[in-house]
Z-matrix of the N, CA and C atoms (Angstrom, degrees):
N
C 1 1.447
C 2 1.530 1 109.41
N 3 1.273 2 114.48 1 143.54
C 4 1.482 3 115.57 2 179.10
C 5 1.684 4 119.10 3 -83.76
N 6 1.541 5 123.98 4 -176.00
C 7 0.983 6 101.27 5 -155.59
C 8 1.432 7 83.69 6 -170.71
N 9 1.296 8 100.18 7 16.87
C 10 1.787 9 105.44 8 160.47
C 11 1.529 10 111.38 9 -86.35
N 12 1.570 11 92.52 10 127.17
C 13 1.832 12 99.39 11 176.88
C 14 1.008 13 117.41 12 -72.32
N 15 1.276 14 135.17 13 18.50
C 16 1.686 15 137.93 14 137.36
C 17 1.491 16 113.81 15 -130.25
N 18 1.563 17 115.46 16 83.68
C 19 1.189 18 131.86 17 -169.13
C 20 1.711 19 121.07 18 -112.58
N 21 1.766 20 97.73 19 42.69
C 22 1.092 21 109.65 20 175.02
C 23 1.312 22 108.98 21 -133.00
N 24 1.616 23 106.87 22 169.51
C 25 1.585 24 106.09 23 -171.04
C 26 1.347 25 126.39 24 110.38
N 27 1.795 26 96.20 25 -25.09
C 28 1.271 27 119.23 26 -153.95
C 29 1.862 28 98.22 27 -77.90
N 30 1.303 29 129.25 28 111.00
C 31 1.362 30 99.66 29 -164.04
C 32 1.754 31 98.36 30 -127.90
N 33 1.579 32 118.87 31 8.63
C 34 1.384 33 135.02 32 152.95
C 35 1.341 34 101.19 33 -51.50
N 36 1.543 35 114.51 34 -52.12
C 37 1.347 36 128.67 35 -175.70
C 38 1.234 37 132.33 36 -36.37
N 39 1.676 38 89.02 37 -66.59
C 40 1.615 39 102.04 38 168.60
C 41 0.879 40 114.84 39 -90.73
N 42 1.532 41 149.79 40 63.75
C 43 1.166 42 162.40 41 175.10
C 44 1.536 43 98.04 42 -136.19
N 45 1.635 44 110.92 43 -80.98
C 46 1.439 45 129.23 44 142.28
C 47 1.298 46 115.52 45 13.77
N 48 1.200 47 123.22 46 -104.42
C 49 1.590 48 148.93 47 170.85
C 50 1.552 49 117.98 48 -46.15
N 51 1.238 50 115.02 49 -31.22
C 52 1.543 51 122.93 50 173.10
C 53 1.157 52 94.20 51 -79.29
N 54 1.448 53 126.60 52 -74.66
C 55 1.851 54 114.83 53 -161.95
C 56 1.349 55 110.45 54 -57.56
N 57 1.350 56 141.15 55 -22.86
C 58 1.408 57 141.37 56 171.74
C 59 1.688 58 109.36 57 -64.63
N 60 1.105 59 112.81 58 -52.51
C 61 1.360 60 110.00 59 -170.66
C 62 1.793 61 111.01 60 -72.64
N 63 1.627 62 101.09 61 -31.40
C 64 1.505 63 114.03 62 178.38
C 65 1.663 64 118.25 63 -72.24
N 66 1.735 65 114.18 64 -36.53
C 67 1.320 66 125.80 65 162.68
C 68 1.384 67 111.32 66 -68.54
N 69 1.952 68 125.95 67 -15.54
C 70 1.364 69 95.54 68 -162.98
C 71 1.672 70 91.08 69 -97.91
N 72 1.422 71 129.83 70 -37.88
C 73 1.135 72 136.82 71 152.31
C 74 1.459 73 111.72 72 -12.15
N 75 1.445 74 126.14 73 -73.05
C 76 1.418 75 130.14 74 -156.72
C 77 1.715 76 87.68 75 -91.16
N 78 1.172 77 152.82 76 32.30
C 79 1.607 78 148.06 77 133.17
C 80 1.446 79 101.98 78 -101.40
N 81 1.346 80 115.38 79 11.82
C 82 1.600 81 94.60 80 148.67
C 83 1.460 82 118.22 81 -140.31
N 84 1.263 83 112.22 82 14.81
C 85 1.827 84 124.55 83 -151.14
C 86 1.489 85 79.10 84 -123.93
N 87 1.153 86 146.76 85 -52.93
C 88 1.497 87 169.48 86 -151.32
C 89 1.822 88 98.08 87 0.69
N 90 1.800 89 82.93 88 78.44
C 91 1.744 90 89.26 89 178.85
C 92 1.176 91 114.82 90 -83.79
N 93 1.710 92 105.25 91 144.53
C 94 1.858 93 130.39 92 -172.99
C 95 1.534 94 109.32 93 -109.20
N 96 1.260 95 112.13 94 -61.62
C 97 1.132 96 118.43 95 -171.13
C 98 1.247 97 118.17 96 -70.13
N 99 1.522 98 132.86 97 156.47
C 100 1.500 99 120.03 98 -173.25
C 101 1.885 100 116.36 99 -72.62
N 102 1.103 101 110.02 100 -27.38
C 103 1.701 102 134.16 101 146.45
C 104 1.653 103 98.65 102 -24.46
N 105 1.494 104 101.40 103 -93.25
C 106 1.325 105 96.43 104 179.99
C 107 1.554 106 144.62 105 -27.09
N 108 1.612 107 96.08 106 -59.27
C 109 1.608 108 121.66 107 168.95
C 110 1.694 109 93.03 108 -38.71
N 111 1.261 110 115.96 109 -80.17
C 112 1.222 111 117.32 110 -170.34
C 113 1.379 112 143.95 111 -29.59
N 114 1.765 113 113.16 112 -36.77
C 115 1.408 114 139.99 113 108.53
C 116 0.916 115 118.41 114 14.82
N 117 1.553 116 109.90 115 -110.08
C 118 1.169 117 133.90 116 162.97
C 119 1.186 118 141.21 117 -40.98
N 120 1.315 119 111.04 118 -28.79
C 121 1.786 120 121.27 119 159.17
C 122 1.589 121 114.09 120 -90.77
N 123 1.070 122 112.04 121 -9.29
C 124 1.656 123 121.13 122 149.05
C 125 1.907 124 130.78 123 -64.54
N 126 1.283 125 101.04 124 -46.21
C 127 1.411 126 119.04 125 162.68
C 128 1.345 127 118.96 126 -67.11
N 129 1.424 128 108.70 127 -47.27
C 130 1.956 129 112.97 128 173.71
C 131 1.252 130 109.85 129 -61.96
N 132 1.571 131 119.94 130 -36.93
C 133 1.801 132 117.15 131 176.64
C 134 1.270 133 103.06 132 -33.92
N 135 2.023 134 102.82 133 -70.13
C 136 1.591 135 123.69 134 -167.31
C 137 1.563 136 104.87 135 -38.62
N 138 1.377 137 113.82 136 -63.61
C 139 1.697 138 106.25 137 -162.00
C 140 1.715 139 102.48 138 -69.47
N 141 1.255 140 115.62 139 -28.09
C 142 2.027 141 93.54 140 -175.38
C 143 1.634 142 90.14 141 -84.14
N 144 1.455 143 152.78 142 -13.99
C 145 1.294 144 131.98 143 154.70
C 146 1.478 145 111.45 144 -51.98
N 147 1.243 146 106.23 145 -61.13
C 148 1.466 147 87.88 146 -174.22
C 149 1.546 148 127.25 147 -85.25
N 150 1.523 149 113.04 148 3.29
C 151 1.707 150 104.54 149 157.65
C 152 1.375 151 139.72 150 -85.59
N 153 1.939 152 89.70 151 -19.45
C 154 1.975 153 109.52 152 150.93
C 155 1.190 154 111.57 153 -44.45
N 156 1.657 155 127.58 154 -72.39
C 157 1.131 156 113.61 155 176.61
C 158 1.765 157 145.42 156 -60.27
N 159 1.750 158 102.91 157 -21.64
C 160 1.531 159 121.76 158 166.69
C 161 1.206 160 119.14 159 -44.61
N 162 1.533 161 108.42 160 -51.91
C 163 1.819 162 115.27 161 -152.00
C 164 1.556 163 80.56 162 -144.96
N 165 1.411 164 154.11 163 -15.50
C 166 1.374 165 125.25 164 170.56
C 167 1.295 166 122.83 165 -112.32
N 168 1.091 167 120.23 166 -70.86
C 169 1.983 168 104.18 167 -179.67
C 170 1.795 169 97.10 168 -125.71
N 171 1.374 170 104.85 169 109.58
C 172 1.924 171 98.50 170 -177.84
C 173 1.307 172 110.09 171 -75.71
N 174 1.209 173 142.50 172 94.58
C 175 1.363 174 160.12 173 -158.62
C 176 1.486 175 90.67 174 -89.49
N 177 1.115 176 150.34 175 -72.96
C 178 1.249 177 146.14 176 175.97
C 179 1.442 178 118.68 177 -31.08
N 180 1.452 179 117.20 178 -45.44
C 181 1.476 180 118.35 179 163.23
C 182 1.325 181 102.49 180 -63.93
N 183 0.995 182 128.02 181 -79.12
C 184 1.602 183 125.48 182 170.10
C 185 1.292 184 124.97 183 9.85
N 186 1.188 185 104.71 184 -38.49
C 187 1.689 186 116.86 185 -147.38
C 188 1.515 187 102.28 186 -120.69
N 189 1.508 188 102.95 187 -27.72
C 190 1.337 189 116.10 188 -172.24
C 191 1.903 190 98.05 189 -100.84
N 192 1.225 191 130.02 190 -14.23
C 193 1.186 192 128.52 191 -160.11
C 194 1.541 193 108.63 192 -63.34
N 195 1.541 194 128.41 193 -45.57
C 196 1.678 195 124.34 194 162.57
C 197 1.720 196 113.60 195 -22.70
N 198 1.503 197 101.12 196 -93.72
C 199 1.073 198 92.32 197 166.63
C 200 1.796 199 152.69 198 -60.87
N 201 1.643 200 98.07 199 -9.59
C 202 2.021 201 96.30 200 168.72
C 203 1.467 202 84.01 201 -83.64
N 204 1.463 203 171.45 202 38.95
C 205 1.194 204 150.96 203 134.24
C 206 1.365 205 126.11 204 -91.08
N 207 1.840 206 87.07 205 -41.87
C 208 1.520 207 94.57 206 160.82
C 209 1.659 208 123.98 207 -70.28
N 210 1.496 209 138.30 208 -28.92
C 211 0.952 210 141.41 209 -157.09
C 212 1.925 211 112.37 210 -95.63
N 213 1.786 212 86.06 211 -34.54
C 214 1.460 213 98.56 212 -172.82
C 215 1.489 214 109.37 213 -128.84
N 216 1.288 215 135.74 214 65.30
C 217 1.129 216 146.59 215 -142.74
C 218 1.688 217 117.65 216 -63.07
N 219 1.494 218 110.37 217 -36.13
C 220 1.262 219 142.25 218 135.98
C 221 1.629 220 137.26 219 -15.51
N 222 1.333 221 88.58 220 -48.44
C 223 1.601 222 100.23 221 -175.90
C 224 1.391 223 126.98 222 -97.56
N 225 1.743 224 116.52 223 116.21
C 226 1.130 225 119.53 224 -172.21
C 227 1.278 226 112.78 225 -64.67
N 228 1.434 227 145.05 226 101.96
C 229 1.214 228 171.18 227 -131.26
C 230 1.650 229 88.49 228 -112.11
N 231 1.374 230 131.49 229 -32.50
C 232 1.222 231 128.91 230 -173.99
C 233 2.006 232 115.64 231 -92.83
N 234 1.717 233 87.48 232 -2.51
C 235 2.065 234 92.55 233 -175.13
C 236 1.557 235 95.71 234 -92.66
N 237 1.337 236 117.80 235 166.64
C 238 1.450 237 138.43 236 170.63
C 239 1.237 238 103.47 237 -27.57
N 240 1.897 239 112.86 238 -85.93
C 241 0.904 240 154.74 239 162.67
C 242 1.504 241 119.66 240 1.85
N 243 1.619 242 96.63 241 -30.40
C 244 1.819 243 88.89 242 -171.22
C 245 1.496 244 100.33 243 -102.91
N 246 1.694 245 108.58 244 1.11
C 247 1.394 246 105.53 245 172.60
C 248 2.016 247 117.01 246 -49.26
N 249 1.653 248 84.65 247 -36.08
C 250 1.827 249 104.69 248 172.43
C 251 1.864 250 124.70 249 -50.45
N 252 1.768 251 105.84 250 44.61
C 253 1.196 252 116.69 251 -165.25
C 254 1.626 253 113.14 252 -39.24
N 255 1.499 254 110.78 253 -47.49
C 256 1.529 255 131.70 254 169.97
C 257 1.628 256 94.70 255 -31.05
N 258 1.302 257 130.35 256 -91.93
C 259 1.286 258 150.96 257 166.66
C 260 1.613 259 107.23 258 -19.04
N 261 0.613 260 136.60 259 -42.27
C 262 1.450 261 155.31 260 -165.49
C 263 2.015 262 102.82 261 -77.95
N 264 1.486 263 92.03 262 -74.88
C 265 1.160 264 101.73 263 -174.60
C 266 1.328 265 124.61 264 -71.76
N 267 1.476 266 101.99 265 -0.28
C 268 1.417 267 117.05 266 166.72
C 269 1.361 268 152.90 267 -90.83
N 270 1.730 269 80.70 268 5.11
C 271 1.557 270 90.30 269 -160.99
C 272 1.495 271 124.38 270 91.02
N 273 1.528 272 123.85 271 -27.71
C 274 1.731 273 117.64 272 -124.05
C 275 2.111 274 78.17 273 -97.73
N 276 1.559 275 104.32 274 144.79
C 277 1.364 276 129.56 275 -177.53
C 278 1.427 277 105.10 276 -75.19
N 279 1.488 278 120.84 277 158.03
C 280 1.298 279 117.91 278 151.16
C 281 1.860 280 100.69 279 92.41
N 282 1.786 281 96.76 280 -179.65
C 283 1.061 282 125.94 281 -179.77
C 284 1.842 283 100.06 282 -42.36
N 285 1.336 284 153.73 283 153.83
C 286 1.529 285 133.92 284 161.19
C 287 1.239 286 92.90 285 -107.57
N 288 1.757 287 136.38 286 -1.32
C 289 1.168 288 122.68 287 160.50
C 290 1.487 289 129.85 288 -49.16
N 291 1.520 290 105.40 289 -45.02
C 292 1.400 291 118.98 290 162.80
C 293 1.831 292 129.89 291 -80.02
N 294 1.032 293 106.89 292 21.29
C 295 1.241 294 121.61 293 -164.22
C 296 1.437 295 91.76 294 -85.90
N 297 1.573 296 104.46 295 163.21
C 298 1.661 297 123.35 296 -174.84
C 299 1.963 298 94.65 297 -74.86
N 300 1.304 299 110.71 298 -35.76
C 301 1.863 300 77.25 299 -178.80
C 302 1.128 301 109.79 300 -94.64
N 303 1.582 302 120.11 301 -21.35
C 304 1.586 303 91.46 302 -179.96
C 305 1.848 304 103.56 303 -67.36
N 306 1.024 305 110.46 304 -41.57
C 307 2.113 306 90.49 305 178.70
C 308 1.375 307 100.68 306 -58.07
N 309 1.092 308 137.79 307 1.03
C 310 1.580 309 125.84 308 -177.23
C 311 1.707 310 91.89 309 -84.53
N 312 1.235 311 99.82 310 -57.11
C 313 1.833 312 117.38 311 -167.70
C 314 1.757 313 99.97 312 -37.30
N 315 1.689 314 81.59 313 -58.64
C 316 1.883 315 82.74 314 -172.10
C 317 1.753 316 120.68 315 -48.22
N 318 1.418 317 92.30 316 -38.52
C 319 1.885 318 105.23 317 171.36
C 320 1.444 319 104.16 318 -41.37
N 321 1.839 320 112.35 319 -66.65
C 322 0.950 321 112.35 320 -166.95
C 323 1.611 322 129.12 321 -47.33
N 324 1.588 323 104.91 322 -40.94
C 325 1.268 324 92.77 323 -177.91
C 326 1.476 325 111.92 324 -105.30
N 327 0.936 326 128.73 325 22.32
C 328 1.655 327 143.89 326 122.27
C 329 1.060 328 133.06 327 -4.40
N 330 1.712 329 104.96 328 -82.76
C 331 1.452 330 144.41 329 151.23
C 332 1.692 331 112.24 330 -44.36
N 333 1.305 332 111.30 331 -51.66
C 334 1.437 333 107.94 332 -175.02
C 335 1.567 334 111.92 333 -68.43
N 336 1.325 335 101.57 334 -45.57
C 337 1.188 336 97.14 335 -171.38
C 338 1.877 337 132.43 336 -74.33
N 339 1.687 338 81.68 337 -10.54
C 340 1.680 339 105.00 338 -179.37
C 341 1.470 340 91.09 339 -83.13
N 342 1.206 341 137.13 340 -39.72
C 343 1.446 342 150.00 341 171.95
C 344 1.558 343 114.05 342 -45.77
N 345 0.992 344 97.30 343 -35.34
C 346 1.387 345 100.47 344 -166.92
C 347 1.407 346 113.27 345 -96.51
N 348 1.210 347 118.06 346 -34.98
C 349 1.639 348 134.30 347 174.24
C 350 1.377 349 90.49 348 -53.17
N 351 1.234 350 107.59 349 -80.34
C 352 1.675 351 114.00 350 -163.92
C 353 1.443 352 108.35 351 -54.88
N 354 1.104 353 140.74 352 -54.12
C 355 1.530 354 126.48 353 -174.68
C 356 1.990 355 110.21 354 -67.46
N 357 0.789 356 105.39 355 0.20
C 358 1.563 357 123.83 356 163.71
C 359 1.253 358 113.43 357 -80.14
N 360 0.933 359 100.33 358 -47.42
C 361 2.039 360 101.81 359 -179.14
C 362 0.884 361 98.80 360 -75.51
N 363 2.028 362 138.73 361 -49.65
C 364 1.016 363 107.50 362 168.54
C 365 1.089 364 170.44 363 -48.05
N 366 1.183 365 93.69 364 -38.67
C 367 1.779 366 131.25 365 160.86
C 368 1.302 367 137.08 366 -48.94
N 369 1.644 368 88.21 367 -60.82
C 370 1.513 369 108.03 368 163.09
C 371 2.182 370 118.06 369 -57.27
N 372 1.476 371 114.58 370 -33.83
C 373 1.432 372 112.99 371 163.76
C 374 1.420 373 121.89 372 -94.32
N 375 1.275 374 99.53 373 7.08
C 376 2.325 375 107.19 374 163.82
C 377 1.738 376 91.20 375 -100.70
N 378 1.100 377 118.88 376 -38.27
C 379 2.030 378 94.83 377 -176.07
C 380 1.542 379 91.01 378 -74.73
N 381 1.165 380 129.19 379 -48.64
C 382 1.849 381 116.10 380 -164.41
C 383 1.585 382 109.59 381 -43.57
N 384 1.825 383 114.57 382 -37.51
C 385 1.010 384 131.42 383 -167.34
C 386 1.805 385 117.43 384 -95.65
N 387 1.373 386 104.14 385 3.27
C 388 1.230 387 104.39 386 -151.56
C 389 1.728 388 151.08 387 20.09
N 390 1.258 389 77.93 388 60.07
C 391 1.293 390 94.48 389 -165.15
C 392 1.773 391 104.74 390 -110.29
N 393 1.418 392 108.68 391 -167.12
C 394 1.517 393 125.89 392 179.65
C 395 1.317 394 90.42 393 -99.35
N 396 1.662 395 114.71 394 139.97
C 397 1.540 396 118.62 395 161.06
C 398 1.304 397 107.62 396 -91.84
N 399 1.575 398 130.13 397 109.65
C 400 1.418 399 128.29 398 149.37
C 401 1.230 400 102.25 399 -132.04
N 402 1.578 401 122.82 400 51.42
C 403 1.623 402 93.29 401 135.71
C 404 1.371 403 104.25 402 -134.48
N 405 1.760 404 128.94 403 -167.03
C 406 1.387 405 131.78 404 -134.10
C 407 1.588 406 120.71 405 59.18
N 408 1.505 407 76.69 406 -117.27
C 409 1.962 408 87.13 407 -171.96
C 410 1.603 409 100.20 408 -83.00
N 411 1.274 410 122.73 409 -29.48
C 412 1.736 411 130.06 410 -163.94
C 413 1.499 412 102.44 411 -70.98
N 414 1.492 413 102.28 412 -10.41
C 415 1.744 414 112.77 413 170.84
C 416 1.216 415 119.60 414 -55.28
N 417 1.823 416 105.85 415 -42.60
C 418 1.203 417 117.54 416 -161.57
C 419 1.297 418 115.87 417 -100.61
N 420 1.648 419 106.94 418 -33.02
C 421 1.688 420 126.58 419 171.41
C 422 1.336 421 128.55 420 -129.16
N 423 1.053 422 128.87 421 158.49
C 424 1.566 423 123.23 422 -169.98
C 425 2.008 424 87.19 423 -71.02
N 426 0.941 425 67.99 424 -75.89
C 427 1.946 426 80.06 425 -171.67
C 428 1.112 427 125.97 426 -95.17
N 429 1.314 428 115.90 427 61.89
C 430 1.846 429 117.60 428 139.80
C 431 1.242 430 153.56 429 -19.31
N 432 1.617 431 100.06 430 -18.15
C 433 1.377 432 114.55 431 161.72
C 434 1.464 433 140.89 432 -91.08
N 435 1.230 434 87.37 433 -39.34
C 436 2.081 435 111.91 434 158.01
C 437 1.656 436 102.00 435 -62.96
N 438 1.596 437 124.46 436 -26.34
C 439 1.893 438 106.92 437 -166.88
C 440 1.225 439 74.51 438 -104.39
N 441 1.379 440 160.65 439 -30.42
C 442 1.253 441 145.57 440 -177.60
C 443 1.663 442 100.26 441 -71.15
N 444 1.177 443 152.54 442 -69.70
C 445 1.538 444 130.44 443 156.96
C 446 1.294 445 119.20 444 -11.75
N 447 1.572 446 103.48 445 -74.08
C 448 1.593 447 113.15 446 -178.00
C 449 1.994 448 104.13 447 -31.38
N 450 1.423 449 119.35 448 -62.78
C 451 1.114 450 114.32 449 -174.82
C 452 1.002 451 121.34 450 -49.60
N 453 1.478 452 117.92 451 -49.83
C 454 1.482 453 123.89 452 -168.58
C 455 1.840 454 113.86 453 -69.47
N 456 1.271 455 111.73 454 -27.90
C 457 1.392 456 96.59 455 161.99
C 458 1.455 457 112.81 456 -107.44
N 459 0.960 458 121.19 457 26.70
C 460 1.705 459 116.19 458 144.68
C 461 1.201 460 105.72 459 -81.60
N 462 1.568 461 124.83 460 -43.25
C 463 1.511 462 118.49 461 173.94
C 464 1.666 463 115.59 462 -40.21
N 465 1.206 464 108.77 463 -54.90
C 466 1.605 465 124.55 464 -157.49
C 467 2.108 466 89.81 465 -68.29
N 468 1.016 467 128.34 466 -49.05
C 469 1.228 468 154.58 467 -171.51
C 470 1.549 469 98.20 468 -50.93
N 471 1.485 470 121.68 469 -71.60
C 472 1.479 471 127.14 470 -170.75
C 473 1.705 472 92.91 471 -75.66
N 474 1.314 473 140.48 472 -24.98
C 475 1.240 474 121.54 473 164.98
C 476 1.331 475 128.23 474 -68.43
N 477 1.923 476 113.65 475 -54.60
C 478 1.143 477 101.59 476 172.56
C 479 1.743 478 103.21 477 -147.18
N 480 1.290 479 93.61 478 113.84
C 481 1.488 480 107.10 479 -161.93
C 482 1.983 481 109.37 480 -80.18
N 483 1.109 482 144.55 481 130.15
C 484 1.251 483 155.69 482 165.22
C 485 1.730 484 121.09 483 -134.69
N 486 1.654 485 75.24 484 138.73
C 487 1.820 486 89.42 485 176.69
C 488 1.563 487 113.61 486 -43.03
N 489 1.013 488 129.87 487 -20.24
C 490 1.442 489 123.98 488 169.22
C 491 1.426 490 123.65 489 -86.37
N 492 1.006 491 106.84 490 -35.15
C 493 1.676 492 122.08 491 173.71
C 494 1.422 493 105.82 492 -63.06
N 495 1.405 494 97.68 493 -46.78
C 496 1.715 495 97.51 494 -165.10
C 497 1.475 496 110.56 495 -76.59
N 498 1.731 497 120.78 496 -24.68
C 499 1.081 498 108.39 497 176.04
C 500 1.737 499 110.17 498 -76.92
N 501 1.309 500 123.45 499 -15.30
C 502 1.279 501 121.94 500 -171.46
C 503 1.340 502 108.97 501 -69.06
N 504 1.126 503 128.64 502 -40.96
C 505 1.583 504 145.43 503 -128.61
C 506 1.858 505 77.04 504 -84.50
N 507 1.405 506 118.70 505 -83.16
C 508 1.263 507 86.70 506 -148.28
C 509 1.803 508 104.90 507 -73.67
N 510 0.977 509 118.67 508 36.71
C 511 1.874 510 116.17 509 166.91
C 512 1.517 511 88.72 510 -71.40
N 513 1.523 512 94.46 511 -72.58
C 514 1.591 513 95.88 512 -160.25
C 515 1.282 514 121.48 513 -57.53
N 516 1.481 515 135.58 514 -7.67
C 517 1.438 516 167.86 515 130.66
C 518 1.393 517 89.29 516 -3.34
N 519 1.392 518 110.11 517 -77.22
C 520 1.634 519 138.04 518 -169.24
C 521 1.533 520 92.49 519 -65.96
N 522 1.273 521 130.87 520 -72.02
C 523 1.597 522 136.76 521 -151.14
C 524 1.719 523 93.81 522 -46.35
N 525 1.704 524 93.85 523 -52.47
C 526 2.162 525 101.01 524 -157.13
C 527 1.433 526 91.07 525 -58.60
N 528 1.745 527 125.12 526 -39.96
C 529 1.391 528 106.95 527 -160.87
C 530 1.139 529 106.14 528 -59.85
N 531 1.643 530 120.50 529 -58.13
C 532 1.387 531 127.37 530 -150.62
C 533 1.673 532 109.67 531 -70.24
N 534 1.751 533 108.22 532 -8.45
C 535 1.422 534 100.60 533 -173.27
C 536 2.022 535 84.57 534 -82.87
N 537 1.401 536 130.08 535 -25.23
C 538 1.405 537 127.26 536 -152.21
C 539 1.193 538 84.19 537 -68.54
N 540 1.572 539 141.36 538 -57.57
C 541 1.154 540 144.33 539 -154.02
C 542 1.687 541 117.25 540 -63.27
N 543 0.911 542 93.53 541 -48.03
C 544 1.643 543 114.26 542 171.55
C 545 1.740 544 105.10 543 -49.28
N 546 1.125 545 86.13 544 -72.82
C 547 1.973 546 100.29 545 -177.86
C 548 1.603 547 86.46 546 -37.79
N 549 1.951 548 134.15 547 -81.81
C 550 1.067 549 115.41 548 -173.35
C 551 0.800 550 148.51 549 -39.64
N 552 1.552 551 110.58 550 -20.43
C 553 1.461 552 117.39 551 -178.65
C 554 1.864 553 112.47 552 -80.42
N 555 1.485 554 92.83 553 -20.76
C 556 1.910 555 112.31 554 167.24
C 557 1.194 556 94.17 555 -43.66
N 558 1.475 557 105.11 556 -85.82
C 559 1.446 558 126.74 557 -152.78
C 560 1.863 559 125.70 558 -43.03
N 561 1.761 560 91.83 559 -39.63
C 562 1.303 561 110.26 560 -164.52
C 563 1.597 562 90.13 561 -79.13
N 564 1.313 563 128.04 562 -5.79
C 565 1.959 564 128.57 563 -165.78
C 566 1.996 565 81.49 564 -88.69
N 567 1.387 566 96.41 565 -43.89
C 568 1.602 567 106.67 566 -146.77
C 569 1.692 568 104.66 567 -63.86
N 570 1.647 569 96.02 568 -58.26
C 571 1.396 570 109.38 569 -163.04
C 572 1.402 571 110.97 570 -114.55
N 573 1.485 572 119.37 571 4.42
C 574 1.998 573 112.77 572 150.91
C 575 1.595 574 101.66 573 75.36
N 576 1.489 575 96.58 574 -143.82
C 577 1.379 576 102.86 575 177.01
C 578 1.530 577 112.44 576 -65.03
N 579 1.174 578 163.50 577 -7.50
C 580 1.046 579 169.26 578 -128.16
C 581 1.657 580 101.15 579 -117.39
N 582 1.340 581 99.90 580 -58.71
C 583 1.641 582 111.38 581 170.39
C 584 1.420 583 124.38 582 -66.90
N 585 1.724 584 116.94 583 -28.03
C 586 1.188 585 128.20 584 155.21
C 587 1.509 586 136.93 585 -46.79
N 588 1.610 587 86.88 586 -49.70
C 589 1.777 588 87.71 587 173.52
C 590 1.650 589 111.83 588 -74.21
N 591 1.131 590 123.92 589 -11.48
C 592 1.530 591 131.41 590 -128.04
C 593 2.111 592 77.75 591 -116.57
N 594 1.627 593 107.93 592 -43.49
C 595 1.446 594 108.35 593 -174.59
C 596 1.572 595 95.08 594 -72.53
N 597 1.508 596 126.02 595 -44.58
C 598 1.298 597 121.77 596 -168.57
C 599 1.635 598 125.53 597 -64.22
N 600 1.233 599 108.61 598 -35.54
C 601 1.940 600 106.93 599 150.96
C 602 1.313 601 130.89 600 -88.21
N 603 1.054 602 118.62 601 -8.78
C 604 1.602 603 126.42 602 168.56
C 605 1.370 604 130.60 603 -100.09
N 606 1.127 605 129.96 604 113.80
C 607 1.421 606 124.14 605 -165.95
C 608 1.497 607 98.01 606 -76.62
N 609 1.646 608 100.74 607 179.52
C 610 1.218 609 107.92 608 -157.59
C 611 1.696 610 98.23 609 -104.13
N 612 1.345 611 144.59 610 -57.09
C 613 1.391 612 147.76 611 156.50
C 614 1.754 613 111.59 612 -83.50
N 615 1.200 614 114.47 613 -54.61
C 616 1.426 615 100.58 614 -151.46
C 617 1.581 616 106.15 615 -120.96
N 618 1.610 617 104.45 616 114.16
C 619 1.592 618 122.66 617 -146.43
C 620 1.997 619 103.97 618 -61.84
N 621 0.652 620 135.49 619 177.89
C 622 1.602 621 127.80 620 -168.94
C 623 1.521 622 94.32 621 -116.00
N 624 1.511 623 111.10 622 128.47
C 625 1.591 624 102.24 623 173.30
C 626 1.709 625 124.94 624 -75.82
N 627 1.547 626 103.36 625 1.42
C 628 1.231 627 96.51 626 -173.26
C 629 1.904 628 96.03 627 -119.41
N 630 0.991 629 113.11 628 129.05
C 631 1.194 630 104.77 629 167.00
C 632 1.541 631 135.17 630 -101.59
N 633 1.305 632 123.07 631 137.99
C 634 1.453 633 97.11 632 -153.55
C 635 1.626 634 116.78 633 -109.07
């Protein structure tokens, strides 16, 4: 991340930074089906919204600039840095590079993205096989790939939060569920009781800490 106090404009940048995060996504998401695409061209919206505003025109400051002048009289509203609304609205001192959420953020998409690799491999050797994917992560959840999204833009979110992002987030909230449901209703046509027992110990997003 840059750390020039006029770190907009930059639009190599957001070109830059979007196709990296959008190429590294789709080498492990590597959508086929038109389902998928949809996904996935749902998630690519999110990251070029929020790298427009990172490194090209911050519209959210923009919009928000009345009141961060009035509230925080202090704060150059025109440096990188105050893009870090989280940070901002928090009180929190110092660099917000080093701050507790952006290292949280980085966790987040960490996790997602380690999430996402692996339930890919799985997947990808249950269709070769035609089979049901439950093992790896599909052990623990039906869909590993929708909470591996989910993570990765919570990551992007606790780093650098915008009125566009934020209204997106829970769409696709709605979009990932209703695509999960759909897919089950595939599965349960495809694979019968098989998918039944397989839905009945496995939750569907959020893995159970106790296993029984």
């Amino acid at each position: 991340m840059s750390h020039d106090p006029a770190a907009y404009g930059l639009w190599t940048l957001v070109v830059f930074n979007s196709a990296i995060f959008i190429m590294f996504a789709y080498s492990f998401f590597k959508p086929a089906t038109a389902r998928d695409w949809r996904t996935f061209g749902a998630f690519a919206a999110f990251v070029v919204a929020l790298f427009v505003e990172m490194y090209g025109f911050p519209l959210t400051i923009y919009l928000l600039s009345g009141w961060l002048q009035t509230r925080y009289p202090s704060l150059d509203i025109l440096s990188h840095d105050a893009g870090h609304l989280w940070s901002t609205l928090l009180g929190e001192k110092g660099d917000p590079h080093f701050g507790v959420l952006h290292i949280a953020s980085y966790i987040f998409l960490g996790l997602g993205f380690a999430l996402l690799s692996s339930a890919w491999n799985v997947l990808y050797h249950a269709q070769r096989r035609h089979t049901l994917a439950t093992a790896g992560p599909y052990a623990r959840i039906r869909h590993p790939q929708y909470v591996a999204f989910v993570l990765i833009l919570l990551g992007f979110l606790l780093q650098w939060p915008t009125v566009l992002t934020l209204l997106m987030f829970p769409i696709l909230l709605v979009m990932y569920g209703r695509l999960a449901f759909t897919e089950e209703a595939e599965m349960r046509a495809q694979f019968e009781d098989a998918f039944e027992r397989y839905a009945q110990r496995t939750p569907r997003f959020i893995p159970q800490l106790k296993r029984h």
